[in-house]
N, C-alpha and C positions, 0 to 999 in steps of 0.2 A: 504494500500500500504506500504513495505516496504522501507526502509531511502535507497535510491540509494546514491554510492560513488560522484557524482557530490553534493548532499544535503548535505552530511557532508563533504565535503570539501565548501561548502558555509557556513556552520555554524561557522567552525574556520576560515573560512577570518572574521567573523565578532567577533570571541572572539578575534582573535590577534589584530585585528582594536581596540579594548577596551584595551586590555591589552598595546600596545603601547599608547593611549591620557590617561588611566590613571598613567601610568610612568611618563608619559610628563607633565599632569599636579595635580600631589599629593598636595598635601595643608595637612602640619600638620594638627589636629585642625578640618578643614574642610573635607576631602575626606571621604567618608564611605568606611569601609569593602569593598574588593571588590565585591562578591559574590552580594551585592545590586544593583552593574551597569551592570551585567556580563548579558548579552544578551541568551535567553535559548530556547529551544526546545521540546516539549513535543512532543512524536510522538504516536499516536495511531492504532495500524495496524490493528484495526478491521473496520476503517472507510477511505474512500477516501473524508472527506468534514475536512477541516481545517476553523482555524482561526486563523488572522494577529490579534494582542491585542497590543492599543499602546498606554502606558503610557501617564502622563502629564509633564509639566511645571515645571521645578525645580525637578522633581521625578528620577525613574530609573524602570527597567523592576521590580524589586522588589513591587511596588506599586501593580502591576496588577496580584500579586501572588496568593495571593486567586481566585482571577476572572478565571484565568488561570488551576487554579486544580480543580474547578467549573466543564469548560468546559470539561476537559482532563475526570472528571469522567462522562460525560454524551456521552463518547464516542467521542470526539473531538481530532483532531493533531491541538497543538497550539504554536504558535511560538511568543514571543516577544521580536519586537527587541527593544534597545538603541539606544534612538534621540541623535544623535552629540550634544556635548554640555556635557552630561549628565550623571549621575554616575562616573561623575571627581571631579570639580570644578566649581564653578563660575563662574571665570576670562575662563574658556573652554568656557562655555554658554556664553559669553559677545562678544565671536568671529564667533557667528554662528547665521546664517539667518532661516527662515523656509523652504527656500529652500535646505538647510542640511538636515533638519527633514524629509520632503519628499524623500527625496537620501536614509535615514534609514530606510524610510519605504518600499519606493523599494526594497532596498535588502532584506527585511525581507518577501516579494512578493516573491520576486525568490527563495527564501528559500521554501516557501510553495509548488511552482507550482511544487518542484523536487519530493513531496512526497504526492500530494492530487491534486484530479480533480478539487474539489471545494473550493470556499476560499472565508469567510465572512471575511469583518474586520471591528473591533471594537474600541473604543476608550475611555480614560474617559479626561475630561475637554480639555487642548489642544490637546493630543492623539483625541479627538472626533474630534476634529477639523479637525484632518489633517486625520482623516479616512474618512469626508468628500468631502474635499478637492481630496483626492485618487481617490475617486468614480467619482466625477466631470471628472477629468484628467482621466481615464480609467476607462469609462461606459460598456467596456464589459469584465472585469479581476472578477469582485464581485459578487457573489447570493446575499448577503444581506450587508446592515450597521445595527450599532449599534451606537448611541453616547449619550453617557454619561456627562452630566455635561458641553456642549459645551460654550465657553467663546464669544458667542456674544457680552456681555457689561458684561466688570467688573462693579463691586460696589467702589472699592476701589478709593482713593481720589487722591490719587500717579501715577492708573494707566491712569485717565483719561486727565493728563498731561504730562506720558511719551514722547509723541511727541517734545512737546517745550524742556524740561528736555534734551531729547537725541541732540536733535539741540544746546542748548547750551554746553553741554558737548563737542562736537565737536569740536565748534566755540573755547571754551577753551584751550582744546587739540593743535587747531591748531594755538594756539595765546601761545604757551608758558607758562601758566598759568594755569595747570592742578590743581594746587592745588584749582582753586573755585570749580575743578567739584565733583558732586554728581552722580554717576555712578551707581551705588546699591541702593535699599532700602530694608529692614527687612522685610522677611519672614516671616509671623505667622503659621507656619506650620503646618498640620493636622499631620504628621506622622516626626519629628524632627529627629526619627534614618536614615530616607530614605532622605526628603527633604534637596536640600539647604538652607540654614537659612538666605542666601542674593538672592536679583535677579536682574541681572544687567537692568538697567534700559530700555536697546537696545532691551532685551527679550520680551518685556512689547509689545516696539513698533514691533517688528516680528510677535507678536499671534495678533497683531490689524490688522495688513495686511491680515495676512493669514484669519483671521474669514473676513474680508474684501472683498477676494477675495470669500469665499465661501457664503457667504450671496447673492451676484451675480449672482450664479450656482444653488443654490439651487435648483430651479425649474425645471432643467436638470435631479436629480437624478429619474430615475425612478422603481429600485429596490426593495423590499420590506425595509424599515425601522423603526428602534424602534429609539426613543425618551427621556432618561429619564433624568427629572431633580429634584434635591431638592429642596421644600418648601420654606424655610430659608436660602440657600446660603447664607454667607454672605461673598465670593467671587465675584460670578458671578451672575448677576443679572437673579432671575427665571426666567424672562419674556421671555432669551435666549431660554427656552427649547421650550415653547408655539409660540416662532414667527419662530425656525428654522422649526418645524413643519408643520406648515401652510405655509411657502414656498416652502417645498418640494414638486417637481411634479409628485411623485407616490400614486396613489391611494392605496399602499400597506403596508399604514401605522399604526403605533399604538406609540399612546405617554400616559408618566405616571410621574405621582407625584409622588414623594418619602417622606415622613413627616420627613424631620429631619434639624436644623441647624446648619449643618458643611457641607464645603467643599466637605471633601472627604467621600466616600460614598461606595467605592468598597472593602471595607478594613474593618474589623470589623463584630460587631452584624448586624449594619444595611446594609452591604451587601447580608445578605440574602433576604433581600427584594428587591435588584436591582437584584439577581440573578433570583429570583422566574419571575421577569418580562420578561428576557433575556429566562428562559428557555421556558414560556408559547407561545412566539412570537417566538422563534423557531421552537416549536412543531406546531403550527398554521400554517406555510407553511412549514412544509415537509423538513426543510432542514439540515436534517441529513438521511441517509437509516435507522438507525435500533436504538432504545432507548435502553438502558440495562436494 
């Protein structure tokens, strides 16, 4: 299908939507390049079946660029959008809920539906989340999920406190006394050019919600789904990938290990192995018309 004037006129509401929170919120030091947050469209006019691809946590559509030129050569229209929050600043992500991120991934829905009949969406670590979460909320908008690396239970020792953390931050804030709070903690980033190198602390408690509410729903998805998670996280605890699995309610599933311990996974040598799994459970239900 060809890019109808309604789809790129939705495509620059959502560059100028970037291009205004990253004016608004630049951070010497901190902002990356824009072209890292800049929300992007690949469009493929030999195929009517799309995919929504949607970054993680502190990341920017940048993270899921490889992933992205993956699908686009396998004949895919793919579109990622930029979670609020994200490809600015920090102190941007410290004022935003995951109900923003769902709002980003909506629009990047309506972006799709202008130029493909069909529409998988995929995710890696929070992105998985909230492709998820999407599916839950509109069981009849998606052919398939994909998620990648989903944050059922972090590992980390900061995040399994962010709750109290956030609640005192507040209590501080709201007593005058902002200097006790601890609002951020350091990033150990897999990709340092892309990622934020702080995460504010509220972030932490937003993807505990959200994996929250989808852990709940699980059993509602009954779509075809792929699974994959790394070995050695030492993020997100594997066990995420093996229990979101076994609650899902379609019998249309397939989950896999990935042998590696890092993080990020979609990015590099060893995404050719998260890709090879992405393309095989593709090909397995039909859901593209024609392979190149």
């Amino acid at each position: 299908m060809s890019v109808s004037a309604e789809c790129k006129r939705l495509v620059q509401q959502e560059s100028l939507l970037f291009e205004r929170d990253y004016k608004r919120h630049f951070l010497t030091g901190e902002t990356k390049p824009r072209h890292i947050g800049e929300p992007y469209l690949l469009h493929h006019e030999g195929t009517d079946c799309g995919v929504l691809l949607i970054h993680g946590l502190m990341a920017a559509p940048e993270e899921v660029r490889e992933w992205a030129d993956f699908l686009y050569s396998r004949g895919y229209t793919v579109y990622a959008p930029r979670l609020a929050g994200h490809g600015t600043s920090a102190a941007d992500l410290a004022q935003r809920n995951y109900h923003d991120w769902l709002n980003s991934v909506d629009c990047g829905h309506a972006i799709l539906r202008k130029c493909c009949k069909k529409i998988m969406i995929a995710g890696f670590s929070t992105g998985a989340g909230l492709a998820l979460q999407s599916v839950i909320r509109k069981p009849h908008d998606f052919e398939a999920v994909i998620a990648v690396s989903a944050p059922l239970k972090f590992k980390s020792f900061s995040s399994k406190f962010a709750e109290t953390l956030n609640v005192f931050n507040r209590f501080c804030n709201y007593s005058g006394v902002s200097n006790l709070t601890k609002e951020y903690v350091k990033n150990d980033a897999d990709n340092p050019h892309i990622n934020y190198l702080l995460c504010p602390v509220s972030a932490f408690v937003q993807v505990k919600k959200l994996m929250k509410e989808v852990r709940k729903s699980l059993s509602d998805i009954d779509i075809p789904a792929l699974v994959i998670q790394a070995t050695n996280d030492p993020k997100v605890a594997p066990q995420s990938g093996s229990t979101i699995f076994k609650l899902l309610g379609t019998d249309r599933k397939h989950f896999a290990w990935v042998d590696y311990n890092m993080h990020g996974i979609v990015r590099g040598k060893i995404a050719s192995d998260v890709f090879k799994e992405v393309e095989s459970f593709l090909k397995s239900y039909n859901l593209i018309n024609s392979w190149p």
